[in-house]
C-alpha positions as CSV (number, residue, x, y, z in Angstrom):
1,X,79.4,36.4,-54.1
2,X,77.7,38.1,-51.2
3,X,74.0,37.4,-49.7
4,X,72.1,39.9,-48.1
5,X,71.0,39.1,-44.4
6,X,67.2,38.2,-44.4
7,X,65.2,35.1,-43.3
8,X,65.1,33.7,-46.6
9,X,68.8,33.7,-47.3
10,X,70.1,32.1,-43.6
11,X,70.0,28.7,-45.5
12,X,72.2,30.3,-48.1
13,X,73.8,31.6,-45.6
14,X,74.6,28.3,-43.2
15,X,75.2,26.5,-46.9
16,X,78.7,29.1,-46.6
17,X,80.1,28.0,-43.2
18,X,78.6,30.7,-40.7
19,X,76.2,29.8,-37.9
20,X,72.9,30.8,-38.1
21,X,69.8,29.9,-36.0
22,X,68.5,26.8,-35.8
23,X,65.4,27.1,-34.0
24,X,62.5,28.2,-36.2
25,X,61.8,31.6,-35.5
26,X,58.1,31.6,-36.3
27,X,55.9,31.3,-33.4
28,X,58.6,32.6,-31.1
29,X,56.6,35.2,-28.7
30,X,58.0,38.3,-27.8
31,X,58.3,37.9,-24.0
32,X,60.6,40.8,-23.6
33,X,60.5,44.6,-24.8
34,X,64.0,46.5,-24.8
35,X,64.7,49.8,-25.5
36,X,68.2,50.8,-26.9
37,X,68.9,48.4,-29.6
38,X,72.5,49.2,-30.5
39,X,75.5,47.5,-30.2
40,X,75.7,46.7,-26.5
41,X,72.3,45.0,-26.6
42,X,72.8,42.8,-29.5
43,X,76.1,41.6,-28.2
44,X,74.9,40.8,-24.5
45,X,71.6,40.3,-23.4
46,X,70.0,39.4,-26.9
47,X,73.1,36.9,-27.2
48,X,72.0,35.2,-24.7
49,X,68.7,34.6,-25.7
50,X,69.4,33.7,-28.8
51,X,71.7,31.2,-27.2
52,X,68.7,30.2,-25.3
53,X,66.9,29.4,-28.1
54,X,69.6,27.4,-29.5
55,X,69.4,25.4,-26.8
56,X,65.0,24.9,-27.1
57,X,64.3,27.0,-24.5
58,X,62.8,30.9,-24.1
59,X,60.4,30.9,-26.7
60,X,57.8,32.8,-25.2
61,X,61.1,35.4,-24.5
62,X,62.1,36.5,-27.9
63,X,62.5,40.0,-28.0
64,X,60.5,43.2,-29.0
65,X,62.8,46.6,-29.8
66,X,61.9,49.7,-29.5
67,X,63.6,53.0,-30.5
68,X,62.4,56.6,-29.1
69,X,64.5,59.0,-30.5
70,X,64.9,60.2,-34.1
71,X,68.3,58.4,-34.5
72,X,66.8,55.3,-34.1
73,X,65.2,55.5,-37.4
74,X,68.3,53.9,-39.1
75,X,67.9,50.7,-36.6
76,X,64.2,50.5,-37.4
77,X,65.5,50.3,-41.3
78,X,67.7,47.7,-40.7
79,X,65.7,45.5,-38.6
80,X,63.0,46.0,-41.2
81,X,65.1,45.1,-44.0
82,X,66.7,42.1,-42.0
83,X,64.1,40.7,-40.3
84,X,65.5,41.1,-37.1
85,X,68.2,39.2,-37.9
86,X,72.3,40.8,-37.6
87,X,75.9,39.4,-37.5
88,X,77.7,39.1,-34.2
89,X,81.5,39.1,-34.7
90,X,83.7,38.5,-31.5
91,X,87.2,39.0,-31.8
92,X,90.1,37.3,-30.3
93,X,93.7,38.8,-29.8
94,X,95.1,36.2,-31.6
95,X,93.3,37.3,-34.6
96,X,91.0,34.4,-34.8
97,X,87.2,35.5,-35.1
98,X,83.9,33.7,-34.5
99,X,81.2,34.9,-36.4
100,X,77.1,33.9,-35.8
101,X,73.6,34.9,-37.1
102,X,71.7,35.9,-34.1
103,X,67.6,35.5,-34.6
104,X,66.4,36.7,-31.0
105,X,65.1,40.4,-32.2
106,X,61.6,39.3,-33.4
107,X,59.9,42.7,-34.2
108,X,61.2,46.2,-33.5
109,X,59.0,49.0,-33.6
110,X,60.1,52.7,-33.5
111,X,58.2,54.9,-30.8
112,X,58.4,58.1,-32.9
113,X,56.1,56.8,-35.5
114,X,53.3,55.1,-33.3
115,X,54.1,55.6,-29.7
116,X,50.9,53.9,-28.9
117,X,51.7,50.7,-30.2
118,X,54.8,50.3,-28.3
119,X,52.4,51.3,-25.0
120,X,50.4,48.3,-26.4
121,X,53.0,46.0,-26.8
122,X,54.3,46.5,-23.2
123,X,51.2,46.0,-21.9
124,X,49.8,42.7,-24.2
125,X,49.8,40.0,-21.2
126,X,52.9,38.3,-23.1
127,X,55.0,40.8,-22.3
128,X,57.1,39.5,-19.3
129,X,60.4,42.1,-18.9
130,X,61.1,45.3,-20.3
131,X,64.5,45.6,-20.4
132,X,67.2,48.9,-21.0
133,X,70.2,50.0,-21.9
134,X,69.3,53.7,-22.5
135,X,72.8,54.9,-21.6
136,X,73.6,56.2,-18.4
137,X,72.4,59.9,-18.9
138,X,68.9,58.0,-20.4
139,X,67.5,58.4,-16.7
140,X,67.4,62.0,-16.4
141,X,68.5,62.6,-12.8
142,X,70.8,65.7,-11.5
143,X,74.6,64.0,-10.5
144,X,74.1,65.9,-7.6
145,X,71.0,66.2,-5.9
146,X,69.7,62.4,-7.4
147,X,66.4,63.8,-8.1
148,X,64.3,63.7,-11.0
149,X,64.8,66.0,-13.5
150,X,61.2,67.3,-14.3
151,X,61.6,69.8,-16.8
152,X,63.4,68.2,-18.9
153,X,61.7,68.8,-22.5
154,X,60.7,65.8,-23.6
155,X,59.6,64.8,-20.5
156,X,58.0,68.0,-19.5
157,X,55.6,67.3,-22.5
158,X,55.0,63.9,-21.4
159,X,53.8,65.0,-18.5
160,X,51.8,67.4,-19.6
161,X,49.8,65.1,-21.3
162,X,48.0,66.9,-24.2
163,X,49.6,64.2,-26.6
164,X,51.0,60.3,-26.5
165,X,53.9,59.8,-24.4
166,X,57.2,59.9,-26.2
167,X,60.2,59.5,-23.7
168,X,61.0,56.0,-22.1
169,X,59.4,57.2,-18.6
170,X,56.2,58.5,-20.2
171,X,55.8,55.0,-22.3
172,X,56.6,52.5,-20.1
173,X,54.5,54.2,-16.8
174,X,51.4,54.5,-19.6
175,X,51.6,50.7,-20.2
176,X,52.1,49.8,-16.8
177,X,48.6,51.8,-16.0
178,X,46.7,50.2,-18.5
179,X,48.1,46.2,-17.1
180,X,47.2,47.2,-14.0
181,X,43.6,48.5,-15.2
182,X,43.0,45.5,-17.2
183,X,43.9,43.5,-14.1
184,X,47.3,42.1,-15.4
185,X,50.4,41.7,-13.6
186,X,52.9,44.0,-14.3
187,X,56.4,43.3,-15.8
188,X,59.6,43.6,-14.9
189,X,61.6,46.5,-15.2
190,X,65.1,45.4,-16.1
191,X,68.1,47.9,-16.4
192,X,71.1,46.6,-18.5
193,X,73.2,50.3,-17.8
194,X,76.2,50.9,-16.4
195,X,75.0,52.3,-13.2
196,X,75.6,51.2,-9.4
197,X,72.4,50.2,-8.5
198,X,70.8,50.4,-12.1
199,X,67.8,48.6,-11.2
200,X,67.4,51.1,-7.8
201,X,68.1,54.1,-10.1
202,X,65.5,53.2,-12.1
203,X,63.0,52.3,-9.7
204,X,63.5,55.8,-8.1
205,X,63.3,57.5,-11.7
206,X,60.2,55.8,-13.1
207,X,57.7,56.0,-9.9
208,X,59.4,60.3,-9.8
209,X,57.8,60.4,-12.9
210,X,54.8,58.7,-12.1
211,X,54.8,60.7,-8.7
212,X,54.4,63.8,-11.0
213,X,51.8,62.7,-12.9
214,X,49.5,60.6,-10.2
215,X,50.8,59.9,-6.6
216,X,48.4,57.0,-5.8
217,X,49.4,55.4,-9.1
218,X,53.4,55.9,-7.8
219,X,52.9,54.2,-5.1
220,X,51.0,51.2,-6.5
221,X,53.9,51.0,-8.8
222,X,56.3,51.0,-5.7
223,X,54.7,48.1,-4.7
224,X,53.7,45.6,-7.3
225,X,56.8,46.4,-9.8
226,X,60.2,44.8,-9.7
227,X,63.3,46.8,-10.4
228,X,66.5,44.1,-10.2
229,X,70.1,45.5,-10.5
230,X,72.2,43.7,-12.9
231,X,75.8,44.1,-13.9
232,X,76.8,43.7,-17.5
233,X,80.4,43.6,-18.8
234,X,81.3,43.1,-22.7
235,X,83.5,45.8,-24.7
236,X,81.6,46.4,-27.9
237,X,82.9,49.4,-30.1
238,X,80.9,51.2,-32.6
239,X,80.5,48.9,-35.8
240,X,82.4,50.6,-38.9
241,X,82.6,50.5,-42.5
242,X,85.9,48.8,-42.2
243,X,83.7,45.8,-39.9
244,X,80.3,45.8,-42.6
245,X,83.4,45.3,-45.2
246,X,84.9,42.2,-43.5
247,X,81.4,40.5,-43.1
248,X,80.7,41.3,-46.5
249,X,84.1,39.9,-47.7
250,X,84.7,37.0,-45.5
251,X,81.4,35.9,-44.4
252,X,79.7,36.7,-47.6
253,X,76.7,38.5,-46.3
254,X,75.4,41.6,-46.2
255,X,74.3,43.3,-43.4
256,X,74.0,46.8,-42.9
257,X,74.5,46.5,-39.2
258,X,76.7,43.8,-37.8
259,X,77.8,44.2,-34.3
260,X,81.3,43.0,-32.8
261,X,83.1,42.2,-29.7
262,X,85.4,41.2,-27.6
263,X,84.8,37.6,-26.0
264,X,84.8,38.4,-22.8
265,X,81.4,38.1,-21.5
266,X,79.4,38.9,-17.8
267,X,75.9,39.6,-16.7
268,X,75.4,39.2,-13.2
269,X,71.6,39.4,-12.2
270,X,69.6,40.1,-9.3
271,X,67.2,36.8,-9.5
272,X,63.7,38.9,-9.3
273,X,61.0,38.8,-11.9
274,X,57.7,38.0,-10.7
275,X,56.3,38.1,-14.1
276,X,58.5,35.0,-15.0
277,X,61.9,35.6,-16.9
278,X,63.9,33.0,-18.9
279,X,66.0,30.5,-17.7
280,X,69.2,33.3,-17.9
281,X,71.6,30.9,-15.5
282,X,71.4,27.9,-18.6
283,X,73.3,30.7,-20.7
284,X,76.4,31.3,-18.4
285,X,74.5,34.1,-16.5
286,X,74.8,34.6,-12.6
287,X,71.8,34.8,-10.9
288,X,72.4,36.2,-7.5
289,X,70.4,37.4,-4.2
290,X,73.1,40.9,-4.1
291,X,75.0,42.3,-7.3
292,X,76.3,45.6,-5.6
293,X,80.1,43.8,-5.1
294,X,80.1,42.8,-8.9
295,X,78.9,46.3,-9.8
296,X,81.1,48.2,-8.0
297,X,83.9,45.9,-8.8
298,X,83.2,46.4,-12.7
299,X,82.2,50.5,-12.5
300,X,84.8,51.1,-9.7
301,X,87.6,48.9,-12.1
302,X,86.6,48.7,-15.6
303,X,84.8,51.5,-16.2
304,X,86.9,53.9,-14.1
305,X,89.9,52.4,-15.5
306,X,88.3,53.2,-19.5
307,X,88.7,57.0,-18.1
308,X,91.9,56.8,-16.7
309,X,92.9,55.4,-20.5
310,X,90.9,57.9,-22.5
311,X,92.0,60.7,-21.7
312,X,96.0,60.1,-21.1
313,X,95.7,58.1,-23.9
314,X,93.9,60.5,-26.7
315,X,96.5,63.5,-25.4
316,X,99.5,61.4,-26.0
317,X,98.7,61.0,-29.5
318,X,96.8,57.1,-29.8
319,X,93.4,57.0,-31.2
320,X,92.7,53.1,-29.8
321,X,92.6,51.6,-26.7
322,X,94.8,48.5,-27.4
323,X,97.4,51.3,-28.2
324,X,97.5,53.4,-25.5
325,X,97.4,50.3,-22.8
326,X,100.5,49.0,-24.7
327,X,102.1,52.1,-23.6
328,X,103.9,50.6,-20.3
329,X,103.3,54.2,-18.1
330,X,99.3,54.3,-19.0
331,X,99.2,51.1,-18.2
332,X,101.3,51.4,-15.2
333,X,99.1,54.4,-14.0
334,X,96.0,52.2,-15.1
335,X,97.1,49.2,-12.3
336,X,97.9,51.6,-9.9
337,X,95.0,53.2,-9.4
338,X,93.3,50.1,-9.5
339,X,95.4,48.6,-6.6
340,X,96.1,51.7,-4.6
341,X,92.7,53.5,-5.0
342,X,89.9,51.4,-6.5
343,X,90.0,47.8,-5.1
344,X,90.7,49.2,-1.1
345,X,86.8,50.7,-1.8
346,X,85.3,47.4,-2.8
347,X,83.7,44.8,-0.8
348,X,84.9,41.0,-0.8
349,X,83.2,39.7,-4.3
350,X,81.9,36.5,-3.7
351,X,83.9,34.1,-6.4
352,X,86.1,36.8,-7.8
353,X,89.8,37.4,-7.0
354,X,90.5,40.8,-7.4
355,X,94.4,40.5,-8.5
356,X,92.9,38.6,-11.4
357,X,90.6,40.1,-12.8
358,X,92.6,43.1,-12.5
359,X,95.7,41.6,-14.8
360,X,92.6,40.6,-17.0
361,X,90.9,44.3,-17.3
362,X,94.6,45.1,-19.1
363,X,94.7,42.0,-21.2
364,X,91.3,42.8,-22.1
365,X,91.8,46.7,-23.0
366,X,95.1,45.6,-25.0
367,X,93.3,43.5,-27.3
368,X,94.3,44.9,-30.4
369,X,91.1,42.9,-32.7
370,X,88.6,45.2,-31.0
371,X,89.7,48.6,-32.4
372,X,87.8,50.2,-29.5
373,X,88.0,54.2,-30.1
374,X,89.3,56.4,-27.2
375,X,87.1,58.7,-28.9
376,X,84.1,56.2,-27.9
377,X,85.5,56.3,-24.2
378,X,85.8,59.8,-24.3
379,X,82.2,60.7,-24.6
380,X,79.4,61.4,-22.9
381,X,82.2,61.7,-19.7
382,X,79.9,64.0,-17.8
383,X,77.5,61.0,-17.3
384,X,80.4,58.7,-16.5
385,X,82.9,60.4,-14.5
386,X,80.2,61.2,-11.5
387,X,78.8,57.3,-11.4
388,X,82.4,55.4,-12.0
389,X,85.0,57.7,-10.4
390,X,83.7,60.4,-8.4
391,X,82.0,57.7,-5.7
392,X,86.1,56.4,-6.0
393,X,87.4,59.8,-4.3
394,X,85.0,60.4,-2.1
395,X,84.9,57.5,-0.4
396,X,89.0,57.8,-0.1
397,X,89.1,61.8,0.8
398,X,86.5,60.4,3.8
399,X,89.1,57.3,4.7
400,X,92.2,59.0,3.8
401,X,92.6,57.1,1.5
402,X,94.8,58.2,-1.8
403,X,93.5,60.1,-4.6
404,X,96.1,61.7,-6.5
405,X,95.4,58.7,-9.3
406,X,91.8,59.6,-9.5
407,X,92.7,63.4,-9.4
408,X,95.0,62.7,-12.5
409,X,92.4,61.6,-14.3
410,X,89.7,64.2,-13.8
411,X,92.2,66.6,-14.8
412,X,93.0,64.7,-17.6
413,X,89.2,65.3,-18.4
414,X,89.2,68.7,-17.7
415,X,92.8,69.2,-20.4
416,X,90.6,67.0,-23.3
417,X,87.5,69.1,-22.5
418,X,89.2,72.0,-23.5
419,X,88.4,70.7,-27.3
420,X,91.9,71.0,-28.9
421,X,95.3,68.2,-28.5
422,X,98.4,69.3,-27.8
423,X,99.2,69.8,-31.5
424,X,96.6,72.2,-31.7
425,X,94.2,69.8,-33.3
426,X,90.5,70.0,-32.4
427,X,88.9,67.4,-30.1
428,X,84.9,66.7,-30.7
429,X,84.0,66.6,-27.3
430,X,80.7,64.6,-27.0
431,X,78.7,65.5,-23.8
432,X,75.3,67.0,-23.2
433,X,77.2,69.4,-21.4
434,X,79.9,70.0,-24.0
435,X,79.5,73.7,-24.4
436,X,79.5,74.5,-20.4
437,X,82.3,72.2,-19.8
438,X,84.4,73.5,-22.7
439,X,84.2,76.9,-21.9
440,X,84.9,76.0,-18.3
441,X,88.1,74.3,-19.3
442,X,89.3,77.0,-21.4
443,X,89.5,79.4,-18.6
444,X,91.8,76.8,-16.7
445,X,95.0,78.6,-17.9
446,X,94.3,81.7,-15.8
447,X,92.2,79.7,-13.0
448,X,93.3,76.4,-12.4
449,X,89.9,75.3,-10.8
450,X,87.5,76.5,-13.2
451,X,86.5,73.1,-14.7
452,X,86.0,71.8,-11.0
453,X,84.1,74.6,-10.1
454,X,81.2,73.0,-11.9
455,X,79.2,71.8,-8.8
456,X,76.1,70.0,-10.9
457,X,79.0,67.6,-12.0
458,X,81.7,67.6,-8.8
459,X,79.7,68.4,-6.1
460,X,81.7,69.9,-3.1
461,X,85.0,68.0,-4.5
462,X,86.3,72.1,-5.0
463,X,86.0,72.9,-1.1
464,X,88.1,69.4,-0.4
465,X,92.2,70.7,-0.2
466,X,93.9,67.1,-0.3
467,X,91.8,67.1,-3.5
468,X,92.7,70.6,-4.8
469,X,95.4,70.2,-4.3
470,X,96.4,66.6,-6.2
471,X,93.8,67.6,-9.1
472,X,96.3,71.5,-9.3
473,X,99.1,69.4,-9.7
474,X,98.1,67.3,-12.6
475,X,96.6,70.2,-14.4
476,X,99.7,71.9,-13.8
477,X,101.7,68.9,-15.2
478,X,99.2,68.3,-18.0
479,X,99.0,71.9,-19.2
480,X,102.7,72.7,-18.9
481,X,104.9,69.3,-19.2
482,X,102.1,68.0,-21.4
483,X,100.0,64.1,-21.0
484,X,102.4,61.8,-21.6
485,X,105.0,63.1,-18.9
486,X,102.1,63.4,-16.6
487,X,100.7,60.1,-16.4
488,X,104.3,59.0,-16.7
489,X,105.1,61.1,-13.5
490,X,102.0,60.1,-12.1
491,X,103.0,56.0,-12.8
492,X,105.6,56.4,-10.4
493,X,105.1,58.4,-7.9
């Protein structure tokens, strides 16, 4: 018999075996607002206040979210329907799972519907952080230039201002005006993205905006708001049926949007919130005066290292991550370019060894309990490759450094991009720039550097020969020999 998640059924719930909260959830003040309540959230940061509240601690820090886009409708319907409340799964590689009720999301409230009331909620005086995880293209800056983009739609009409503000920059920059109007201090900015320098990024993004719309205003917000860089590391795939069915049928409950993970966990933190913030370091998170050597460790590594694995992996026939890292020559290719290319560009991190956590990234992706898609990995690459890779090569093409790894694996992008595997099945490619890029790639039979040639994305990485000329020979390999013999080739060379 199964029990659908709500408030009134977590005793029913706890009566069955599984963990649910035991701090009374009334009365808990919404501290924080976070926009982009998927997956990622609700397995990191919103984990760790609920395990903060476990603990009797962070009540005035429970946790407002807020959707902006259409899509976001279905999480406003299950939050709704659940009070907040969903499943967190982590899986082990032995099989073994541990499975909690997590209570931290205390009201969600979905900026398409009443934009203003989110601008009111950031600015009530409880409001302490307002946290993201919009995705890495959510901060609408060109790869190349950095700069804001302005005309972007949504935020073009935003900026006109003949209606409420509707994307992230134009909310969050409203309610900031009206704290600072009714003389309160304003909140923390807090980026959760995989970014370097998130919390920089952002801080350059939100006062470009705010530039646009009232210069003085920019620069008061240059001034009085904080921006801290974080660094966040937990693999959480998309939920599927096959996981709602497994809650349903071991747990017993129902919940129409469980979230699960891997139990590897990391937030690092840049210790700066004026405003107040809870006590994060009681909840196994590092608090530290410089994140940049964790960030580029985990981008530079982890990240990087995902792409390396898509790609390859989704050409040579797999559909999951555990199975392509069981294959030895991706996983070969995978801790070479870590070694050889990767770690010489990090600095010393403080606490870390690098040889470690390096072994661990490959234990990690092999878990097979996670089910994470290379499709997942695969997407949105044109946002990825430039912040996790690209930063990579140049800093080797200016060392000398190697880059025929990291050439491998952009022209592993550029064979996926073309749309179709080498059975002649077609390939989704999910990418705000999916058309463009497609079309580029498809022309990479006759011209070898059409894909590259995309300068918004690559920058001057066409002009460089040492990389030409490792990228030709991987597309050559790839579109010839096919992926597996190419990152087998490329493992040894």
């Amino acid at each position: 018999m199964t029990v659908r998640l709500s408030p009134e059924t977590l005793d029913r719930i706890a009566a069955s075996g599984v963990a649910v909260p035991s701090y009374d959830r009334d009365g808990i003040t919404p501290g924080i607002v976070h926009f982009g309540v998927g997956g990622f959230h609700r397995a990191h940061q919103a984990m760790v206040v609920d395990r903060l509240l476990q603990q009797g601690e962070a009540r005035e820090y429970g946790i407002c979210g807020v959707g902006v886009l259409e899509q976001d409708r279905r999480m406003a319907a299950a939050m709704a329907e659940q009070g907040g409340l969903y499943t967190l799964v982590l899986k082990h590689p032995d099989g073994t799972r541990e499975s909690r009720v997590v209570g931290s999301i205390v009201e969600y409230l979905l900026a398409v519907d009443d934009p203003d009331a989110v601008v009111e909620k950031m600015a009530h005086p409880d409001t302490r952080i307002v946290s993201l995880t919009i995705t890495e293209g959510g901060y609408n800056f060109d790869h190349v230039t950095g700069e804001f983009v302005a005309d972007e739609p949504g935020v073009a009409a935003d900026l006109r201002g003949d209606a409420p503000p509707r994307t992230v920059f134009g909310l969050v920059v409203e309610a900031l005006r009206r704290r600072r109007d009714r003389d309160l201090e304003p909140f923390t900015v807090m980026s959760c993205d995989n970014i370097q320098g998130n919390g920089h990024v952002a801080r350059q993004m939100f006062t470009a905006y705010a530039r646009l719309q009232d210069p003085a205003f920019a620069a008061w917000m240059g001034e009085h708001v904080s921006f801290p860089n974080s660094m966040v590391d937990r693999i959480t795939p998309v939920t599927t049926d096959e996981d709602r069915a497994w809650v349903r049928d071991e747990l017993g409950i129902e919940d129409a949007w469980p979230v699960v993970a891997e139990p590897f966990f990391q937030w690092v933190l840049e210790d700066d919130h004026p405003a107040g913030r809870p006590r994060y370091e009681d909840a196994d998170v590092q608090l530290v005066d410089d994140v940049e050597p964790y960030e580029l460790m985990k981008l530079r590594l982890l990240n990087a290292s995902h792409q390396g694995l898509c790609y390859f992996g989704y050409l040579s026939g797999y559909r999951y991550a555990h199975e392509a890292t069981q294959d030895e020559a991706i996983a070969t290719f995978l801790r070479r370019y870590m070694a050889e290319e990767a770690t010489p560009t990090l600095h010393a991190v403080p606490g870390i060894d690098l040889d470690d956590y390096t072994a661990t990234l490959i234990e990690r992706f092999r878990n097979p309990e996670v089910r994470d898609t290379l499709a997942r990995l695969c997407a949105e690459s044109s946002d990825r490759i430039p912040k996790w890779l690209l930063p990579v090569v140049r800093e080797n093409l200016a060392s000398g450094g190697p880059v025929a790894l990291s050439a491998g694996i952009v022209a592993s992008w550029a064979r996926y991009a073309e749309g179709a595997d080498e059975d002649g099945q077609p390939i989704q490619v999910v990418d705000r720039l999916a058309d463009r890029l497609t079309a580029a790639a498809r022309r990479q039979d006759e011209d070898r550097l059409a894909f590259l040639q995309d300068r918004q994305v690559f920058g001057d990485l066409v002009d460089d020969d040492r990389f030409v000329a490792a990228y030709r020979d991987a597309l050559d390999g790839l579109l010839q020999d096919g992926a597996h013999p190419t990152v087998t080739r490329l493992s040894r060379s």
